[in-house]
C-alpha positions as a LaTeX table, in Angstrom:
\begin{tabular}{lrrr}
\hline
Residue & $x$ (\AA) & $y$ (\AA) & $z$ (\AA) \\
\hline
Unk1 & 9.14 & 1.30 & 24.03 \\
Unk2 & 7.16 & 1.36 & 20.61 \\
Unk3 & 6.62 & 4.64 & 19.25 \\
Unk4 & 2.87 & 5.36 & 18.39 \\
Unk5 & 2.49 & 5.25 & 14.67 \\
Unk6 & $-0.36$ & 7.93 & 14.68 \\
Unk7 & 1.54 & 10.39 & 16.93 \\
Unk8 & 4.77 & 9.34 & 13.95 \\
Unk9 & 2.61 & 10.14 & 11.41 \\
Unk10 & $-0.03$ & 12.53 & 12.11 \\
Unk11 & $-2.21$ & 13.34 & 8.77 \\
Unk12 & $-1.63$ & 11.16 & 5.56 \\
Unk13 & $-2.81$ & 12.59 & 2.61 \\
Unk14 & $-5.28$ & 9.10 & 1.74 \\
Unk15 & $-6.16$ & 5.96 & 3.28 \\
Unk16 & $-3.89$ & 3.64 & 1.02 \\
Unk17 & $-0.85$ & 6.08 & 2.18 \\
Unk18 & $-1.88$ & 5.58 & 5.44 \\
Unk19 & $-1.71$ & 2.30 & 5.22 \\
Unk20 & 1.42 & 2.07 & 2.98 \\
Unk21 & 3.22 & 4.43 & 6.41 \\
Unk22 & 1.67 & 1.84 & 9.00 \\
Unk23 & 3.40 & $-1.33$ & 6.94 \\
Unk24 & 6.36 & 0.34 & 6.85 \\
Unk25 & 5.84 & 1.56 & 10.63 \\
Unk26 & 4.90 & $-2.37$ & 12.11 \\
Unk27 & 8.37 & $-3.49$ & 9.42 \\
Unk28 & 10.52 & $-1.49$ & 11.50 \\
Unk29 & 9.25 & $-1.88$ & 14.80 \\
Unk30 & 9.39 & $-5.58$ & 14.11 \\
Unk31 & 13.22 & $-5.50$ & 13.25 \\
Unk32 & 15.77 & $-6.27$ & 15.81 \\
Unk33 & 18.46 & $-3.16$ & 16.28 \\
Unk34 & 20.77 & $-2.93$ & 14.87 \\
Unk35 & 24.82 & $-4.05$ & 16.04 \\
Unk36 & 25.68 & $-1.10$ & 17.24 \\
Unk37 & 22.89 & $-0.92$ & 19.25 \\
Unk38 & 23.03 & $-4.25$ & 20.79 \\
Unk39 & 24.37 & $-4.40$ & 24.43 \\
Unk40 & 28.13 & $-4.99$ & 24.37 \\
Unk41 & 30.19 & $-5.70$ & 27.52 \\
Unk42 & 32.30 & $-2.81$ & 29.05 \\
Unk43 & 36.13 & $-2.52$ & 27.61 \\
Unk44 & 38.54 & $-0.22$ & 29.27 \\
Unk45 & 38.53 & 2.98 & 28.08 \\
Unk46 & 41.04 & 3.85 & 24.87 \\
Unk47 & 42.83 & 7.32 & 24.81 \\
Unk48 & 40.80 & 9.26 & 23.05 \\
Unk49 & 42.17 & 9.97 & 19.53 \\
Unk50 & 40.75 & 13.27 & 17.88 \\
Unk51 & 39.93 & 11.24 & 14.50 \\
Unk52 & 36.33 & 10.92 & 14.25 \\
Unk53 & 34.23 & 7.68 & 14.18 \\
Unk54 & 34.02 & 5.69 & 11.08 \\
Unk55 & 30.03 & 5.93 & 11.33 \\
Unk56 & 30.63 & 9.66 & 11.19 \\
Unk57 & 32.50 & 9.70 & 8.24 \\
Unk58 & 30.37 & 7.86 & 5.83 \\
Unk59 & 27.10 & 10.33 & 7.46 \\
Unk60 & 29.25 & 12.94 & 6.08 \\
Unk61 & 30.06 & 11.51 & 2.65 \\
Unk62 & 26.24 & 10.50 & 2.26 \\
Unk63 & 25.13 & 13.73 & 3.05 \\
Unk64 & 27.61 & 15.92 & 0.69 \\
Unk65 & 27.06 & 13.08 & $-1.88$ \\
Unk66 & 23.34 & 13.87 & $-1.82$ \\
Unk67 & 23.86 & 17.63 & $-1.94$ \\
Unk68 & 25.94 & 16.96 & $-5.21$ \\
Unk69 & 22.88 & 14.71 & $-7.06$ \\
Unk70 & 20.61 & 17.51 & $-5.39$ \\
Unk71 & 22.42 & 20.28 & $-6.94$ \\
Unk72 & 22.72 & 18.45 & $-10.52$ \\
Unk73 & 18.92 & 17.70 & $-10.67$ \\
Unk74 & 17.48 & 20.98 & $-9.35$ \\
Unk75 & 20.22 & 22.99 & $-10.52$ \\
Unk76 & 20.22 & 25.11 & $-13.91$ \\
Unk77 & 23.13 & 22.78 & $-14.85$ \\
Unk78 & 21.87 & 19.85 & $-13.94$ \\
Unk79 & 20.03 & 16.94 & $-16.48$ \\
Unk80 & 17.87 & 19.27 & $-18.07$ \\
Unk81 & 15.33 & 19.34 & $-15.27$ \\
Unk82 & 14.85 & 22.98 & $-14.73$ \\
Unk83 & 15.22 & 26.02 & $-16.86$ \\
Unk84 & 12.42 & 26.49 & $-19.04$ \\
Unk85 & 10.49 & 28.91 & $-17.47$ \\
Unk86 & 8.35 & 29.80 & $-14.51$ \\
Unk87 & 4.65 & 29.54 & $-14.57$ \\
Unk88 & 2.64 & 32.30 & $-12.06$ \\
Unk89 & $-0.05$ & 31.73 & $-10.60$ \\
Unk90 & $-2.61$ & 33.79 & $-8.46$ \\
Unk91 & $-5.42$ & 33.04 & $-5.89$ \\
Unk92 & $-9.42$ & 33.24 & $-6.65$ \\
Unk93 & $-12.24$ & 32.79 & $-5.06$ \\
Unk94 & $-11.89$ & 31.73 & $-1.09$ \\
Unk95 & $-8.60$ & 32.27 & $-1.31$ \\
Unk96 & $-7.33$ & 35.60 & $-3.13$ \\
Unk97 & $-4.12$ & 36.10 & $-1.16$ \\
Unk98 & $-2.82$ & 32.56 & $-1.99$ \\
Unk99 & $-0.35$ & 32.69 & $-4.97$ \\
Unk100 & 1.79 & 29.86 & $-6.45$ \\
Unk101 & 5.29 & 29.59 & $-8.95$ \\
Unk102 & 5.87 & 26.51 & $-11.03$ \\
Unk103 & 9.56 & 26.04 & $-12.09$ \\
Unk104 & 8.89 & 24.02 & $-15.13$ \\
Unk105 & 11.74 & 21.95 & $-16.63$ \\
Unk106 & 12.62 & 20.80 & $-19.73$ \\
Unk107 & 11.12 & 17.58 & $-21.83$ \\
Unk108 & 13.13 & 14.33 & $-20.52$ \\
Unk109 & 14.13 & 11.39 & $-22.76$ \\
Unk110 & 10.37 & 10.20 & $-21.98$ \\
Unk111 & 8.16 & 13.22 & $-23.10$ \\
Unk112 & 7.91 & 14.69 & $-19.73$ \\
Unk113 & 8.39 & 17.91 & $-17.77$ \\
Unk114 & 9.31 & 17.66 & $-14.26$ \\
Unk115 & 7.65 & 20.49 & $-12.05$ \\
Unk116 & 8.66 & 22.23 & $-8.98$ \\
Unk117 & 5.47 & 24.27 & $-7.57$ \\
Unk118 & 6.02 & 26.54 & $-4.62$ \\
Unk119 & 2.65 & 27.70 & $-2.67$ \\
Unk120 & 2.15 & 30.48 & $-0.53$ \\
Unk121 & $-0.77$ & 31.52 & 1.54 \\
Unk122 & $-2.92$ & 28.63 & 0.50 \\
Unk123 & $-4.84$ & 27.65 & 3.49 \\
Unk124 & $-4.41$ & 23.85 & 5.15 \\
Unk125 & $-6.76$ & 21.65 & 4.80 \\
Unk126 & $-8.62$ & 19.59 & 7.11 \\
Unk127 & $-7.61$ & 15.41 & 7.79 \\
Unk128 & $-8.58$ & 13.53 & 4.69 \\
Unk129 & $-7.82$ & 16.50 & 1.98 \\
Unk130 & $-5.67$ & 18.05 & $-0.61$ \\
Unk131 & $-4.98$ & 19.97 & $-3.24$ \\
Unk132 & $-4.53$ & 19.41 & $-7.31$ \\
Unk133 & $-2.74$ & 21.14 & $-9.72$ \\
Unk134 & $-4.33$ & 20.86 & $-13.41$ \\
Unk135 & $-3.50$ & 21.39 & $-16.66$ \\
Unk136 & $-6.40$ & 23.22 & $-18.22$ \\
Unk137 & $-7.95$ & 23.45 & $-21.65$ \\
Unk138 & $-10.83$ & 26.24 & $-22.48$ \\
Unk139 & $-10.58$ & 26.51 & $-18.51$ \\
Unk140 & $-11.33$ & 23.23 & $-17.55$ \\
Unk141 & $-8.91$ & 20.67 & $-15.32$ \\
Unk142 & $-7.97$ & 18.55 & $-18.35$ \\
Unk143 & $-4.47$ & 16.54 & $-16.75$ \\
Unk144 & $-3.92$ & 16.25 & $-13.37$ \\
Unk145 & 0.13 & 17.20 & $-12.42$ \\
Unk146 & 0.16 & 15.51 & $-9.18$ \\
Unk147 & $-1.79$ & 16.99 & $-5.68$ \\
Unk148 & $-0.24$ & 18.12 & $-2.17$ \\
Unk149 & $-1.01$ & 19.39 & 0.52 \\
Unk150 & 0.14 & 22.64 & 2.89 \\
Unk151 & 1.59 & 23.33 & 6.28 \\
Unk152 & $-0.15$ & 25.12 & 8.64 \\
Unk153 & 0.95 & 28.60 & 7.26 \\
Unk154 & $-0.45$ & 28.07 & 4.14 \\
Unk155 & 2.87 & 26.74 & 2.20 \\
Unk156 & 4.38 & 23.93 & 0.61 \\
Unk157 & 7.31 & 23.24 & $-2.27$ \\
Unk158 & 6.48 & 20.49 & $-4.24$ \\
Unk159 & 7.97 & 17.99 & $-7.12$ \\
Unk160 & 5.34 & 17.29 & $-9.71$ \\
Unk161 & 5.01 & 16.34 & $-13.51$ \\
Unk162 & 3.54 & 17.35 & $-16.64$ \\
Unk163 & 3.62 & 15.71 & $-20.03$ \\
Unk164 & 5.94 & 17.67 & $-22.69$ \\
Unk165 & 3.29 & 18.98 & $-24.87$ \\
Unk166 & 2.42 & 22.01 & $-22.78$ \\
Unk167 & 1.58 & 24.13 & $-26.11$ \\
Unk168 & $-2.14$ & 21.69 & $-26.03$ \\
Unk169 & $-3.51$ & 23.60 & $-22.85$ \\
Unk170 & $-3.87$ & 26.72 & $-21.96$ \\
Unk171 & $-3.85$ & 27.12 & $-18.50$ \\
Unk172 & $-3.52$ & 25.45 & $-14.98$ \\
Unk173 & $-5.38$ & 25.44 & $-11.91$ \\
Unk174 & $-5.03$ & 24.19 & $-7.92$ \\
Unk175 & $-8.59$ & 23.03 & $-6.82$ \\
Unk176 & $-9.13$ & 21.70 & $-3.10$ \\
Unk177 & $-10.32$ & 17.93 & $-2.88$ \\
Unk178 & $-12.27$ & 17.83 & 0.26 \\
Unk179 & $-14.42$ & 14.50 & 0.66 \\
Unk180 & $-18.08$ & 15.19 & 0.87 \\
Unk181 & $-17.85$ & 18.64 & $-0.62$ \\
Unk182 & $-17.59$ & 20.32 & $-4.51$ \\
Unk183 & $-14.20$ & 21.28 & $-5.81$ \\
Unk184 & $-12.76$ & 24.59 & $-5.66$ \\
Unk185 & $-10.96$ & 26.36 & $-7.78$ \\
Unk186 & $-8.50$ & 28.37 & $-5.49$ \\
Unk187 & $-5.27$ & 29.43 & $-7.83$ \\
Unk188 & $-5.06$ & 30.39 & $-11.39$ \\
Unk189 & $-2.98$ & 31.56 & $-14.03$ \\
\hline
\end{tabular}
């Protein structure tokens, strides 16, 4: 049976990610299973021995090996990618309960600041659109940071970027990007 890629993948954020998820999607419905899965014939049953699986071992050392690199890049101690400060931000306009916190990091080897922005009480938003977060000069979106979008209670947590000179803005905004319609300005510092 071939899974239906729209019930898979519900809402994409654009057309070209769309389409990006179905090649992926038709790639791995095209490939055969794998081994393991292939039919084998029946072997008399071993004693059980209370070691576990090979294939569970290496889940566990890929999983505790990616909590590690997790906990070195968003960690304090990790490679300089958080610890500057926190950015708040508050709703306005259509949405004055919504409020936001961006964890910005420190400048990497490449003049940038990585950016983790957590959003709360920011309504969803219908097929087809999203939100931006701006850097702002004279309260204007100047540099776009990178867009998302939220669940269906109003939240998301999301890794952006900004470039290292921070000190030429003096703001940043989260406007709503819905086709057919003006921008919105609906979180502010």
């Amino acid at each position: 049976m071939t899974p239906d890629f729209d019930e898979l993948v519900g809402e994409a954020d654009s057309p070209e990610e769309r389409e990006e998820l179905r090649a992926v999607h038709e790639l791995l419905v095209s490939a055969s299973p794998p081994p393991f899965f292939e039919a084998r014939p029946r072997r008399a049953r071993a004693a059980r021995t209370l070691l576990p699986r090979p294939w569970v071992l290496g889940a566990a050392g890929a999983v505790a090996a990616a909590a590690v690199v997790g906990l070195l890049v968003f960690s304090p101690f990790g490679a300089g990618t958080r610890g500057s400060f926190v950015q708040a931000m508050h709703g306005v306009g259509s949405a004055p309960r919504a409020r936001a916190s961006i964890d910005v990091g420190r400048e990497d080897a490449n003049g940038n600041r990585p950016l983790r922005m957590t959003v709360d009480a920011l309504p969803a938003l219908p097929h087809g659109a999203w939100y931006v977060l701006y850097l702002t000069e004279k309260g204007k979106p100047l540099v776009v940071c990178g867009s998302f979008r939220t669940n269906r209670a109003g939240m998301a947590q999301v890794a952006m970027n900004a470039p290292a000179d921070l000190g030429e803005y003096d703001g940043w905004i989260v406007t709503s990007r819905v086709p057919g319609t003006p921008s919105q300005v609906l979180l502010s510092t």
